[in-house]
C-alpha positions as protocol buffer text, in pm:
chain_id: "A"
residue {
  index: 1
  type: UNK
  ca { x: 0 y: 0 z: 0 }
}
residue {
  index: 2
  type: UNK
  ca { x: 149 y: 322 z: -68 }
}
residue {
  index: 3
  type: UNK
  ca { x: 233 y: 589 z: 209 }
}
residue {
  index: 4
  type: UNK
  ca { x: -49 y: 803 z: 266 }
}
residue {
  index: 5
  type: UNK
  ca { x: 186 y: 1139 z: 179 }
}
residue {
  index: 6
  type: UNK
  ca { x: 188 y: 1004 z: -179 }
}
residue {
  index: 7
  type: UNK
  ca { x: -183 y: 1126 z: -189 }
}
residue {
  index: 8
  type: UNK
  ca { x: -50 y: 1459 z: -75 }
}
residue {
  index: 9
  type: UNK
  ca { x: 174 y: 1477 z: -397 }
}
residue {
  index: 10
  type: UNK
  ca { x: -84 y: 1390 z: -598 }
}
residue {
  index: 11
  type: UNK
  ca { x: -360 y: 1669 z: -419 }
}
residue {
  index: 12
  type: UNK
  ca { x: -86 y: 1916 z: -448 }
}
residue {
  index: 13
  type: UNK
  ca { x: -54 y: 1899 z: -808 }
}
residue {
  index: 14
  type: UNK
  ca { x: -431 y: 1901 z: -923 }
}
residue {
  index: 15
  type: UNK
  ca { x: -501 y: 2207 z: -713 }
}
residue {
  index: 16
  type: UNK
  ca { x: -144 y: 2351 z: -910 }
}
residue {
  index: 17
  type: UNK
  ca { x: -335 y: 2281 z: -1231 }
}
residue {
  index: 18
  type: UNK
  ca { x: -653 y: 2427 z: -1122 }
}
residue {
  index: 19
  type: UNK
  ca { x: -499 y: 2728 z: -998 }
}
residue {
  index: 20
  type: UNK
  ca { x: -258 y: 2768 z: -1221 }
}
residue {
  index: 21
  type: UNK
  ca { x: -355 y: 3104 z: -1369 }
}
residue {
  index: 22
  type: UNK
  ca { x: -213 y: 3245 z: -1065 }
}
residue {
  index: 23
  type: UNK
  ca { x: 127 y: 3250 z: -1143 }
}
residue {
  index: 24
  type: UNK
  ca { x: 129 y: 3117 z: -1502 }
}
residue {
  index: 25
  type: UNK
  ca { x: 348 y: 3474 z: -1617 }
}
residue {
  index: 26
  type: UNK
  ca { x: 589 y: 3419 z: -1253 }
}
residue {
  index: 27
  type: UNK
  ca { x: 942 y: 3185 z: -1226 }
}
residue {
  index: 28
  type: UNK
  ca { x: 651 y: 2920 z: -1033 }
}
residue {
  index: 29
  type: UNK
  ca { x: 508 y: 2846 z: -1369 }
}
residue {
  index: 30
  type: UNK
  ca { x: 729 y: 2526 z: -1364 }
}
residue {
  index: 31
  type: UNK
  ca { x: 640 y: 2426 z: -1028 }
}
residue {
  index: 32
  type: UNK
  ca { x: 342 y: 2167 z: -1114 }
}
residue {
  index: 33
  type: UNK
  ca { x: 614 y: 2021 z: -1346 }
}
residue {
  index: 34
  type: UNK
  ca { x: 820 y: 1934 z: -1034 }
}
residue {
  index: 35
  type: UNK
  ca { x: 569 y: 1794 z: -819 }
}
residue {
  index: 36
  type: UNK
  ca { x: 469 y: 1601 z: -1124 }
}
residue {
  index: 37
  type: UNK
  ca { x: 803 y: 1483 z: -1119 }
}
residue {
  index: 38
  type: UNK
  ca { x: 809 y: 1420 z: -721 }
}
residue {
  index: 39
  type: UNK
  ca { x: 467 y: 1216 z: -775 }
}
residue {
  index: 40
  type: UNK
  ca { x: 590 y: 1008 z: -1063 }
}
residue {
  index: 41
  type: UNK
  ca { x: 938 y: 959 z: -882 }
}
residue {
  index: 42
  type: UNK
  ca { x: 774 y: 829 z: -530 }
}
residue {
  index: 43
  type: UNK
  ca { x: 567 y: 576 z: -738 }
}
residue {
  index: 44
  type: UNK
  ca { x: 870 y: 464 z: -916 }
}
residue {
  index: 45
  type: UNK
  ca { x: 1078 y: 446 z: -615 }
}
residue {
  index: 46
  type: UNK
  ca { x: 792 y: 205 z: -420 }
}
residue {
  index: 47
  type: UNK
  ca { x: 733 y: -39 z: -673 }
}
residue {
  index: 48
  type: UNK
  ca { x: 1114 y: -79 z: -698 }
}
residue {
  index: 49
  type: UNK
  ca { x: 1119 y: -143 z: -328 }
}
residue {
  index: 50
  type: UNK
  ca { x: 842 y: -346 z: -286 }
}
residue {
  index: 51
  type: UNK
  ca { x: 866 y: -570 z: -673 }
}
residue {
  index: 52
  type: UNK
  ca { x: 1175 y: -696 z: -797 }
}
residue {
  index: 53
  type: UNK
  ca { x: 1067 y: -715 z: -1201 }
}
residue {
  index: 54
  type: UNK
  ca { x: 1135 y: -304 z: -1149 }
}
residue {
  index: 55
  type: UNK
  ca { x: 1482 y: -318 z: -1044 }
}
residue {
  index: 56
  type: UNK
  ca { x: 1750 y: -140 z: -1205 }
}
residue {
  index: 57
  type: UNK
  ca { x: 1994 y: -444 z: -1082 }
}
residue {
  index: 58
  type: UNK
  ca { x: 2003 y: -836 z: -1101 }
}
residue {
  index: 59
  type: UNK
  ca { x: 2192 y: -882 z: -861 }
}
residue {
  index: 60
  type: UNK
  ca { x: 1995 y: -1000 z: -513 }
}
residue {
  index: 61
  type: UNK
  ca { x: 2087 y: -786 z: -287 }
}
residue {
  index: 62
  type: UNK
  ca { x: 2037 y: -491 z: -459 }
}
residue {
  index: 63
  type: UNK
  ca { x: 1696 y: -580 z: -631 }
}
residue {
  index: 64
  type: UNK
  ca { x: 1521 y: -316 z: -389 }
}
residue {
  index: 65
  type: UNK
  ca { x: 1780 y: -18 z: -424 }
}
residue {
  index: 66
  type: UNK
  ca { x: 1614 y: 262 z: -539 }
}
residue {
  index: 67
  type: UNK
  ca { x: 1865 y: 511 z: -457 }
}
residue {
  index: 68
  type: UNK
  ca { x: 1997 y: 642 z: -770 }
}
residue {
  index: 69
  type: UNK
  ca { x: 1640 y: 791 z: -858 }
}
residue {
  index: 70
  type: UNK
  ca { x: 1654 y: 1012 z: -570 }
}
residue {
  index: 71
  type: UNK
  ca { x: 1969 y: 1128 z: -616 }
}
residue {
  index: 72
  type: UNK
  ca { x: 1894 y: 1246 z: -969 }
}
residue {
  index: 73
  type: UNK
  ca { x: 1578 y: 1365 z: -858 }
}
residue {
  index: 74
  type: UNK
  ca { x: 1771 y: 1566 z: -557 }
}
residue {
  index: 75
  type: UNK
  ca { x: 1982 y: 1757 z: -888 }
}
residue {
  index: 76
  type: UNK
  ca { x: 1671 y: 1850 z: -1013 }
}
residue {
  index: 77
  type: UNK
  ca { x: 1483 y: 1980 z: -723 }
}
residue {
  index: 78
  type: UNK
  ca { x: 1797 y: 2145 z: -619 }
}
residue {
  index: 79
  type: UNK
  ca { x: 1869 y: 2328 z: -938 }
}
residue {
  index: 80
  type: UNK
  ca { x: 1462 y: 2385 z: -1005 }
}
residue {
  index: 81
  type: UNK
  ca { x: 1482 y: 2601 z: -662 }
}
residue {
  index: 82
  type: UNK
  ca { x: 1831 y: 2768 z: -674 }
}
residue {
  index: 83
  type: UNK
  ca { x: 1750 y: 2955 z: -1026 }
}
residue {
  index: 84
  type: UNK
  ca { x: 1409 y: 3026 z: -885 }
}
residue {
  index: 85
  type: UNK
  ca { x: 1537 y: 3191 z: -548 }
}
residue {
  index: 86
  type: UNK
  ca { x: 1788 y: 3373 z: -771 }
}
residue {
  index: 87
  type: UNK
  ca { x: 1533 y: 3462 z: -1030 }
}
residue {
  index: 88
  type: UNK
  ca { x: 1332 y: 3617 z: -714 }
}
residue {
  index: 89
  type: UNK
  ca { x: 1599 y: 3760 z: -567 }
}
residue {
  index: 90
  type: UNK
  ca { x: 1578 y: 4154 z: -602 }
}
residue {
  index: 91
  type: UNK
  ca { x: 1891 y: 4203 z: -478 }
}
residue {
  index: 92
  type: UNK
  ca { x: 2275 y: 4184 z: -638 }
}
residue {
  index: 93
  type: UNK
  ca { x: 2403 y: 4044 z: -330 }
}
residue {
  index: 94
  type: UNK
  ca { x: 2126 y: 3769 z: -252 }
}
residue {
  index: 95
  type: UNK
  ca { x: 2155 y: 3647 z: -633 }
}
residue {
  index: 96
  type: UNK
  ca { x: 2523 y: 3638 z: -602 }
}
residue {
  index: 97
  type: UNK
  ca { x: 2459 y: 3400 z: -239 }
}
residue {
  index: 98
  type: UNK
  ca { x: 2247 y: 3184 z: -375 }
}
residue {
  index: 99
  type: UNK
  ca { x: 2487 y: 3134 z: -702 }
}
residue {
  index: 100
  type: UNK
  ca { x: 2790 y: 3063 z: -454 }
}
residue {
  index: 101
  type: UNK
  ca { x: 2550 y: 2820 z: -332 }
}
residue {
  index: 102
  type: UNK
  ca { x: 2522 y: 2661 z: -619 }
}
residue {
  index: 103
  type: UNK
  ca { x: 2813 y: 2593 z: -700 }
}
residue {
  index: 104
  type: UNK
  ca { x: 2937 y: 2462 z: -416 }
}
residue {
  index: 105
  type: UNK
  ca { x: 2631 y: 2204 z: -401 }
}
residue {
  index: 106
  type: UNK
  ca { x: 2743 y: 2120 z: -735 }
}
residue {
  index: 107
  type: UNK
  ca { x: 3088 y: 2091 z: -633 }
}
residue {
  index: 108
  type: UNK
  ca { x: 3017 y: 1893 z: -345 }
}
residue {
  index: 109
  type: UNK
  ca { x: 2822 y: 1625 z: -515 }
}
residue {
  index: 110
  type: UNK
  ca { x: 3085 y: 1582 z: -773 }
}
residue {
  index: 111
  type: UNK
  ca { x: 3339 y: 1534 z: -491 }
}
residue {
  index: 112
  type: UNK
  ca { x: 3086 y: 1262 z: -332 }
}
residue {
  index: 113
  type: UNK
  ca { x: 3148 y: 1081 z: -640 }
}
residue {
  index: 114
  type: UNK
  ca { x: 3479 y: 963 z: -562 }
}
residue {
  index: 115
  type: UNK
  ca { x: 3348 y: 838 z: -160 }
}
residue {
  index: 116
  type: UNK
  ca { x: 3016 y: 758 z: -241 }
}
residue {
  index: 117
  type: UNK
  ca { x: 2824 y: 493 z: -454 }
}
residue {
  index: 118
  type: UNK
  ca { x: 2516 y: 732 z: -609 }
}
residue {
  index: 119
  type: UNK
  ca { x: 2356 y: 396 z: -693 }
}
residue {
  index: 120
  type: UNK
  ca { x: 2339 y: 233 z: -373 }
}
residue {
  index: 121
  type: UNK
  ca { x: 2382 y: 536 z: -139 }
}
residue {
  index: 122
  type: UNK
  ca { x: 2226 y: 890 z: -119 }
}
residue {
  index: 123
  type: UNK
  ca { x: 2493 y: 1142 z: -121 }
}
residue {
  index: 124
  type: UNK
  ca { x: 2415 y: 1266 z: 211 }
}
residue {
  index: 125
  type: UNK
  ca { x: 2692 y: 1499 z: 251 }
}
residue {
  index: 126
  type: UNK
  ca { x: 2596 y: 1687 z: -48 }
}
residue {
  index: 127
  type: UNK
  ca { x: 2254 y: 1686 z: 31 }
}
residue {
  index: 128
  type: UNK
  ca { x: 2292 y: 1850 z: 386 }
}
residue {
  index: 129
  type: UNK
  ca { x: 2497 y: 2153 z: 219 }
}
residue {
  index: 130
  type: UNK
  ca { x: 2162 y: 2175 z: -71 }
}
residue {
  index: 131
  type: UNK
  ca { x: 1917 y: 2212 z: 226 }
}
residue {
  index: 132
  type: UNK
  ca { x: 2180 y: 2444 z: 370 }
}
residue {
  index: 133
  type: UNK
  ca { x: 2170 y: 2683 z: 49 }
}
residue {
  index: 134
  type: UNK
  ca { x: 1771 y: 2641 z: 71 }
}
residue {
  index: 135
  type: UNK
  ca { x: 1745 y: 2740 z: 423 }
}
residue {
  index: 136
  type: UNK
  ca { x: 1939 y: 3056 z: 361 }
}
residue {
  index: 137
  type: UNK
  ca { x: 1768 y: 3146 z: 30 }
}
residue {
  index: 138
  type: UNK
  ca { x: 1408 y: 3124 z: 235 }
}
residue {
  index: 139
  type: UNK
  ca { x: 1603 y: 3359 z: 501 }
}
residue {
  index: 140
  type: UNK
  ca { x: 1695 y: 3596 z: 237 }
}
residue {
  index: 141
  type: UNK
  ca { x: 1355 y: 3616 z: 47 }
}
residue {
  index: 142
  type: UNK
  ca { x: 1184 y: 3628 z: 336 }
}
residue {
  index: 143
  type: UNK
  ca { x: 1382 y: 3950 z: 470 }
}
residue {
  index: 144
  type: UNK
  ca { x: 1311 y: 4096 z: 126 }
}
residue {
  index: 145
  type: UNK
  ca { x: 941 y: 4030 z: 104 }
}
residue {
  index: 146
  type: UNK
  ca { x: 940 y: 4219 z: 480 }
}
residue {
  index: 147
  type: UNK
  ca { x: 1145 y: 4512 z: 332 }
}
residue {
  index: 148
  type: UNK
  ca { x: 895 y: 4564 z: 88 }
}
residue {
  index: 149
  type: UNK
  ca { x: 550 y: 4482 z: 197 }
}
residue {
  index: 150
  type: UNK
  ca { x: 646 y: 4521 z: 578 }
}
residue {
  index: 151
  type: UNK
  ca { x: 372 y: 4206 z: 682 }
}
residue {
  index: 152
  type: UNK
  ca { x: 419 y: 3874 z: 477 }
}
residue {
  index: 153
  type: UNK
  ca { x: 83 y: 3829 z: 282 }
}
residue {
  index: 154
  type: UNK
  ca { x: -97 y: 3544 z: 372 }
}
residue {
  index: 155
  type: UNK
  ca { x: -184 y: 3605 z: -62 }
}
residue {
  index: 156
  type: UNK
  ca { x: 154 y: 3519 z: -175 }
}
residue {
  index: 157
  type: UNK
  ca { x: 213 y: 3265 z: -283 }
}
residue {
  index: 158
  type: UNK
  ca { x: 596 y: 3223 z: -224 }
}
residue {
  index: 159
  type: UNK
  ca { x: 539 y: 3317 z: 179 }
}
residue {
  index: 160
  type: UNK
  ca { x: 359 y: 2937 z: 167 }
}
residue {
  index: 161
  type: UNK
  ca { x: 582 y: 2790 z: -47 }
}
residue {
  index: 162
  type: UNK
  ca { x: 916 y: 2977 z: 146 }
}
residue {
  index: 163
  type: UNK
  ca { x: 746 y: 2823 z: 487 }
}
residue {
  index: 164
  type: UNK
  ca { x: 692 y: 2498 z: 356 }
}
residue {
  index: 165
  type: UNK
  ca { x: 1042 y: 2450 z: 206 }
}
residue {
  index: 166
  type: UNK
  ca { x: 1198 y: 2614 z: 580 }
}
residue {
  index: 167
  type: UNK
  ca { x: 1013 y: 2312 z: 745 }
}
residue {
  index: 168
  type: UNK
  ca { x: 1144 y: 2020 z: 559 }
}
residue {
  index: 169
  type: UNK
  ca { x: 1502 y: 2175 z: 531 }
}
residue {
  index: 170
  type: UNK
  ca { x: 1541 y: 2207 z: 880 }
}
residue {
  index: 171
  type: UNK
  ca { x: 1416 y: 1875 z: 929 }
}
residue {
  index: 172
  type: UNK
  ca { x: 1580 y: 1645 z: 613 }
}
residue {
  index: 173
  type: UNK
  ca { x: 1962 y: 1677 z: 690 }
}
residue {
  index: 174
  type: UNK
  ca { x: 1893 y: 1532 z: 1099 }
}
residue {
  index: 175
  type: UNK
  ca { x: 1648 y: 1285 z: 938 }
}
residue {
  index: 176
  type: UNK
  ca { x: 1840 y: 1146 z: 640 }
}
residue {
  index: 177
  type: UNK
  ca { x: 2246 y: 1199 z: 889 }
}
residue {
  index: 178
  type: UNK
  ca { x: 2122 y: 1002 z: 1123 }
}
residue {
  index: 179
  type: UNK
  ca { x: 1951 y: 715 z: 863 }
}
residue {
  index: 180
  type: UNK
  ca { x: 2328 y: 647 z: 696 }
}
residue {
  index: 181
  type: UNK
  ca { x: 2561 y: 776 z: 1040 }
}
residue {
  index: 182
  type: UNK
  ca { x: 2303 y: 676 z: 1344 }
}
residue {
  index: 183
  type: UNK
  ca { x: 2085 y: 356 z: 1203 }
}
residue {
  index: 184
  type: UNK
  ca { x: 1989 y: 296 z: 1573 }
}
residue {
  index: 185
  type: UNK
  ca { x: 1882 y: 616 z: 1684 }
}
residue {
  index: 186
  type: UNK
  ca { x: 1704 y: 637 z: 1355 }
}
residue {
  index: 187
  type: UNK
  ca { x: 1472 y: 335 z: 1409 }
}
residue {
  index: 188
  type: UNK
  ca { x: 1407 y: 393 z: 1764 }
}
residue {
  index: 189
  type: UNK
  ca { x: 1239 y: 710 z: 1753 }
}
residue {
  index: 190
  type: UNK
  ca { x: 1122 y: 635 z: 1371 }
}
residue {
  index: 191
  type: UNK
  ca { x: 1254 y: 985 z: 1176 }
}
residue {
  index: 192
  type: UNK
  ca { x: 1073 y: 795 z: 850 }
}
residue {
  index: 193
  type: UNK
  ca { x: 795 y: 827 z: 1003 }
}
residue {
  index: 194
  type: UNK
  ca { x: 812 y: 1198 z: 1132 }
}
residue {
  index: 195
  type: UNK
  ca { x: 956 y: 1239 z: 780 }
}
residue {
  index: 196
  type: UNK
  ca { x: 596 y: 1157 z: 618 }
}
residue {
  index: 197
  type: UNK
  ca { x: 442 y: 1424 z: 870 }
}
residue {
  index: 198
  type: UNK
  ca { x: 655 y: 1678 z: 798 }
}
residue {
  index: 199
  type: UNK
  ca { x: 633 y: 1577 z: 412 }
}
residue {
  index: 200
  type: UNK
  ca { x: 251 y: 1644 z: 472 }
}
residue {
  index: 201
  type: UNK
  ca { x: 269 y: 1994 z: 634 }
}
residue {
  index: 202
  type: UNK
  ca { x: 526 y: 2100 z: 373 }
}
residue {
  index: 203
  type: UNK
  ca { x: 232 y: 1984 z: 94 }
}
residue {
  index: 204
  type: UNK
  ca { x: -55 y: 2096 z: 279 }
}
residue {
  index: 205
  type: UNK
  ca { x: 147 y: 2452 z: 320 }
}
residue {
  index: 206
  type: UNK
  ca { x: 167 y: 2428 z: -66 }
}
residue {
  index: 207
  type: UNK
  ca { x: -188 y: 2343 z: -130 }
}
residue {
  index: 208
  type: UNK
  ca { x: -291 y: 2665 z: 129 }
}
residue {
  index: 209
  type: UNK
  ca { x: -88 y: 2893 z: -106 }
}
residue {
  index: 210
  type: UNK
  ca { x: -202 y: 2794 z: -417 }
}
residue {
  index: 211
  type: UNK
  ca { x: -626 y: 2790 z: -259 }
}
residue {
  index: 212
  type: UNK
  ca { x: -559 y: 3162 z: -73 }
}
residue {
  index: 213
  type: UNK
  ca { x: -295 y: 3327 z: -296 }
}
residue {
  index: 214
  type: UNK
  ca { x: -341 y: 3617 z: -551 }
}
residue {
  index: 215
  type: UNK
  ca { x: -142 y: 3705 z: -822 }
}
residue {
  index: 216
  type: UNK
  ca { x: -126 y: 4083 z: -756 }
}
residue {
  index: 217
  type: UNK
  ca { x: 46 y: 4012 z: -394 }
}
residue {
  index: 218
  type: UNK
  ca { x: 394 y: 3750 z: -561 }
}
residue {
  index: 219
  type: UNK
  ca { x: 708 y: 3944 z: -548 }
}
């Protein structure tokens, strides 16, 4: 059976396609692409796990590794929100953070390379620094968005979207650390399954912007 979050994904990205007028002319045009993407990726990555005629390998023990699909997908959700946060960005100084960013999240995967297996292991290293550069993007935007309109606007869009990514970022680099570096501590107090909750909020804060946003309040 899948995980009930899967239903979120799926939620999230019809009410993107209803509402999608909303910010058809903004950088978050290409948003119900990713979440498409995030959908179709989740289903792929469960019937890999759970049925071994949709393995990438024929070897046994590896029949159920569904790694490498996340860690492409990671690239793409990565580089999807560092050119929209520096598309957003009103500032010289904020683009130029989030490029330097970038391209150390870039670098650092590439260096993962040579310690880590990107078929059989998430490149958690790399991964941690990504949700660093998102955390301090939100930071940034958010400070802008208060320069300018003073109050955050419960009608922009991005103040949902910003609060949603802030949650899971803070939350992703303890959860998937201690899954490779803390297995014990990891099962015990199940971060999977605090993982799904916090997947949910993140979606649900999503599916609030898209309902109560307005196109005249996104900056």
């Amino acid at each position: 059976m899948f995980d009930f979050y899967f239903f979120f994904y799926l939620l999230t990205l019809v009410v993107s396609l209803v509402t999608y007028k909303k910010f058809v002319d903004t950088p978050l045009r290409f948003f119900p692409l990713l979440i498409a993407y995030t959908l179709f990726n989740e289903v792929l990555g469960y019937f890999i796990l759970n049925y071994e005629e949709f393995s990438f390998f024929d070897e046994t023990e590896y029949q159920w590794h569904n790694t490498v699909i996340y860690n492409l997908y990671q690239l793409v959700f990565f580089g999807y929100f560092f050119w929209l946060y520096h598309t957003l960005f009103k500032t010289q100084m904020h683009r130029s953070v989030i490029l330097f960013g970038a391209i150390l999240t870039a670098i650092a995967y590439l260096i993962s390379l040579f310690f880590q297996n990107p078929l059989h292991s998430n490149l958690y290293y790399a991964d941690c620094l990504g949700c660093l550069v998102i955390i301090i993007a939100v930071v940034l935007h958010f400070r802008e968005l208060s320069r300018t309109n003073r109050r955050l606007s419960r009608y922009n869009l991005m103040v949902w979207i910003n609060w949603g990514m802030l949650i899971f970022h803070l939350y992703f680099p303890y959860y998937i650390l201690n899954g490779y570096l803390n297995v014990d501590f990891y099962l015990k107090y199940g971060l999977r399954q605090v993982l799904w909750v916090i997947v949910s909020v993140m979606y649900g804060l999503f599916i609030l912007g898209f309902l109560l946003s307005r196109r005249s309040a996104f900056h």
